[in-house]
Each structure stands twice: as structure tokens, then as C-alpha cells.
Residue, then its C-alpha position, 0 to 999 in steps of 0.5 A: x469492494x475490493x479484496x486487497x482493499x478490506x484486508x488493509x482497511x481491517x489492518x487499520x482498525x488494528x483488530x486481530x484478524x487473520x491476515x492473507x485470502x488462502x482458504x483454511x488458513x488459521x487466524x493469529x493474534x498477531x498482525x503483519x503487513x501485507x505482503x503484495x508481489x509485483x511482476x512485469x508482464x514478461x515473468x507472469x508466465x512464472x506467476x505461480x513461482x513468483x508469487x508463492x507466499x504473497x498475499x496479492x499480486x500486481x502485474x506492472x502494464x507499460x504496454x496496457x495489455x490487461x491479458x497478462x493480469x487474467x493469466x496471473x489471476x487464473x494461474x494463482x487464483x488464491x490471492x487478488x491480482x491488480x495492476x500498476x499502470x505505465x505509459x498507458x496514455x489515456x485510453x481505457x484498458x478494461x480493468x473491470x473485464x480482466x478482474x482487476x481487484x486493483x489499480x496502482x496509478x500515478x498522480x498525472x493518470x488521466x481521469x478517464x483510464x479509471x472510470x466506471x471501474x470497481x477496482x480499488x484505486x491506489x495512488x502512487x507517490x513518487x517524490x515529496x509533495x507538500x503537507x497541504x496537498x497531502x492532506x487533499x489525498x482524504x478527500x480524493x476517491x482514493x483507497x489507499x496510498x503507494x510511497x515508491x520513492x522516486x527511485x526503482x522498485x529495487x532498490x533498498x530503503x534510504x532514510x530519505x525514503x522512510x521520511x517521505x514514507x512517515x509524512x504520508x502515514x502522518x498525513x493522510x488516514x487512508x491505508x499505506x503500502x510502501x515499496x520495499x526490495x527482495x533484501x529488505x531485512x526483518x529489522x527493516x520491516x520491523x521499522x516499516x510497520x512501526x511507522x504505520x505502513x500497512x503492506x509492501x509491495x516486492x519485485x519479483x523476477x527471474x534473478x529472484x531465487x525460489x522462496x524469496x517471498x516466503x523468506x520475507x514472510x518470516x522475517x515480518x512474522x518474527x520481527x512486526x510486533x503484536x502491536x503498532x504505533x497509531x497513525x496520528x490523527x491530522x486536525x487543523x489546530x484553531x487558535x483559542x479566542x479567550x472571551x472579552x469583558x470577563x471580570x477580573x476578580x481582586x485580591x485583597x489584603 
């Protein structure tokens, strides 16, 4: 399975568990999002400085050279690397070949870019979809879930936004990230986390200063409580027929 995948599914389960892949890192108490940087092909050659303090890494393919998620993968070898799929057509791209560890994809990817591959799959939703079309996701071969807005990946978190991100945690039990800027604020994550999302994915790039992922990290250690709200569970409420020809027991005087 995928590794990115079974850290978000552990997060579910809401155990105390060490989060991030690094080898010798100590466990906590606490938990946290994960913490996921994304890159566009051009600034994987800057993959080491980008990606310092992420927990995964996502390369965004809109050509479909896969190379660039294997120099990624090589060059920080510590944290799985996926890729986010972008006007690739429908030709398949050899994710299992280049290692991908997952794959981020939008709803109208053909079937066959994705076949015979062990990466973890993650959907990415990019607008508000109806609430029986959303509870469809479960039974989808599907790993998780991505909530991008139908804005850019840098853009800051809108109420509308948080909306969308909250019908998708209330309506799918599968894990969620959401996309959220280099300047999310620790009070912004604080809000993320305790509407049930799981990770964040953060563009990175070449105007993004040094440290800016590890600057993130600290806001969502100080401010994601030890605790978070559970996701509520989505039943289908059945009316209640009460039974018929019951005798009706009378009061007397």
C-alpha cells in the first residue's frame, strides 16, 4: 500500500502514532496534519530545498514526463513523492516504473491512465458536487480524497472553500487533504484540522523563501489540538413503520 496512504489512514483511526517517514524521528502524543509539498516540474531540481520539513512531496505532471517525480524521489529519498496528473490525455505514464507512491487526479481522468498501478489513488475535487454523488466516493476504488476549490493551488482559504472542504469530510469516510497557501496561518490550520481534514498540500516554488514549510510545521504543531472532532458517520435514516393491530390498553376510572 501506499506509504502516504497508511500514515492518512492511521490519522483516521485517531491512535497516537508518530507522524512523518524520516528514520529515528521520536513519537508524540500529539497529532497533526500531514504536511505534503507540491512542485511543478521545473522547481524539482530545487526538490531538496523545497521540500525540507514536508512529509511527502507531489510533483504536478502537465506535460506527463514522469522522470521528473524519479528525480524528486532520488534526490529526497526520505518522504514518498506522487504526482498530480495535468492535461496528460489519456495515454498511460508508467507511474509504477517511476515509483510513484501516489497519484492525484481529476474526476474526468480516463480509467486507463490509472490501470495496473499500485499507487495510492486520490481524487481531486475542484468544485461542489451533490450529496449523493459525494457518498458515491466510498464505493469508488479510491484512497482518499483532495478538496483544491476551483481556484489556484495559492490561493488562501475562502469560507466558501471551508464549506466545500466540510461537505466532503461529512460525507465521505475516506481520508481528506485540502489545499491550502504557503500563508495559511497556524489559526487557519487549527480550523482545517478540526473540520476532519487529514493533510495539506502547499505549493512550493522559486518566490518561496527558505524554510517556509518548516515555518508551517510549527504553526500546525502549536496550534492542531491533541484531539479532533470525529468525522460524522453518513447513515441513510429509514423511516420507522410502527406495528398495526397493537391493542390499545384503556384506563379506567
Amino acid at each position: 500500500m501506499s506509504r502516504l496512504i497508511e500514515e492518512l489512514k492511521r490519522i483516521e483511526k485517531e491512535a497516537p502514532q508518530a507522524i512523518g517517514f524520516r528514520h529515528g524521528q521520536g513519537s508524540t502524543s500529539r497529532q497533526r496534519m500531514l504536511l505534503v509539498a507540491c512542485l511543478t516540474g521545473g522547481d524539482c531540481s530545487q526538490s531538496t530545498r523545497y521540500a525540507d520539513g514536508a512529509d511527502a512531496g507531489m510533483v504536478i505532471l502537465s506535460d506527463g514526463n514522469i522522470d521528473s517525480v524519479r528525480s524528486c524521489s532520488a534526490a529526497v529519498p526520505g518522504i514518498p513523492w506522487g504526482c498530480r496528473l495535468k492535461d496528460v490525455g489519456g495515454r498511460k505514464l508508467g507511474l509504477t516504473e517511476a515509483g510513484c507512491d501516489f497519484v492525484v487526479f481529476p474526476a474526468d481522468t480516463p480509467l486507463a491512465v490509472l490501470a495496473d498501478t499500485g499507487a495510492g489513488r486520490i481524487l481531486e475535487i475542484a468544485g461542489p458536487l451533490g450529496d449523493n454523488l459525494l457518498r458515491t466516493l466510498d464505493r469508488l476504488p479510491l484512497d482518499a480524497v483532495l478538496v483544491a476549490g476551483t481556484d489556484s493551488y495559492d490561493s488562501p482559504i475562502t469560507w466558501q472553500r471551508l464549506m466545500l472542504i466540510q461537505q466532503v469530510v461529512d460525507s465521505v469516510s475516506k481520508p481528506v487533504l485540502a489545499v491550502a497557501s504557503a500563508q495559511t496561518t497556524g489559526s487557519e490550520l487549527g480550523i482545517l484540522w478540526e473540520a476532519g481534514v487529514d493533510g495539506v498540500v502547499v505549493l512550493m516554488g522559486a518566490n518561496r523563501p527558505p524554510g517556509t514549510l518548516s515555518k508551517l510545521r510549527k504553526a500546525m504543531e502549536k496550534r492542531t489540538p491533541s484531539t479532533r472532532r470525529r468525522k460524522r458517520k453518513t447513515e441513510a435514516l429509514l423511516p420507522q413503520i410502527s406495528g398495526e393491530g397493537e391493542e390499545e390498553s384503556e384506563d379506567e376510572d
